[in-house]
C-alpha positions, 0 to 999 in steps of 0.5 A: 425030539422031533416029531415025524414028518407031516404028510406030503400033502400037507406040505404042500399047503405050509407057506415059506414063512410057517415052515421058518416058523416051525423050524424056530420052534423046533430049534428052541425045543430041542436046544432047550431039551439039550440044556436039561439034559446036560443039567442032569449030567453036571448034578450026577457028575456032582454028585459022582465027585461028592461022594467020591473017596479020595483016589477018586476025587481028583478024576471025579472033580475033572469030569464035573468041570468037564460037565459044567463046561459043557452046561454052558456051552448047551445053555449058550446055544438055548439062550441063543435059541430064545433071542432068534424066537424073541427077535422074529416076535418082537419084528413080526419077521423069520429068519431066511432058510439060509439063517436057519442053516446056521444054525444047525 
């Protein structure tokens, strides 16, 4: 979830470095709310599958791995998330606007 924009002339005073900054966190936040959301998904995926009778199961049990897979796709991109946040701490240095549009 992002917030709404800052007004105009706040723009204005934000440096390159605090706009990298802020873009950092967004992409943390975001990519770390994407995982939680998906981790509800596998545990009501799983439970859809548990309780399942069985002309069910089979359907039931592909849409769980279905979920899983996407999990750790999700988890993979908030664990990347947190190495570019731990890099720029551990450096003192944000990534270039140009890195920031990889990752989106």
């Amino acid at each position: 979830m992002r917030f709404p924009p800052e007004p105009s002339w706040r723009r204005l005073y934000q440096t390159p470095t605090r706009v990298r900054r802020n873009q950092l966190i967004d992409d943390l936040v975001d990519t770390y709310v994407d995982w939680r959301e998906q981790s509800k998904r596998v545990w009501r995926a799983y439970h859809d599958w548990s309780t399942a009778v069985q002309p069910d199961a089979a359907v039931r049990f592909a849409a769980y791995v279905a979920e899983l897979d996407r999990e750790h796709l999700a988890s993979d991109a908030y664990a990347d998330a947190v190495s570019r946040a731990a890099e720029c701490v551990h450096t003192s240095e944000l990534p270039s606007p140009s890195q920031l549009d990889d990752l989106s």
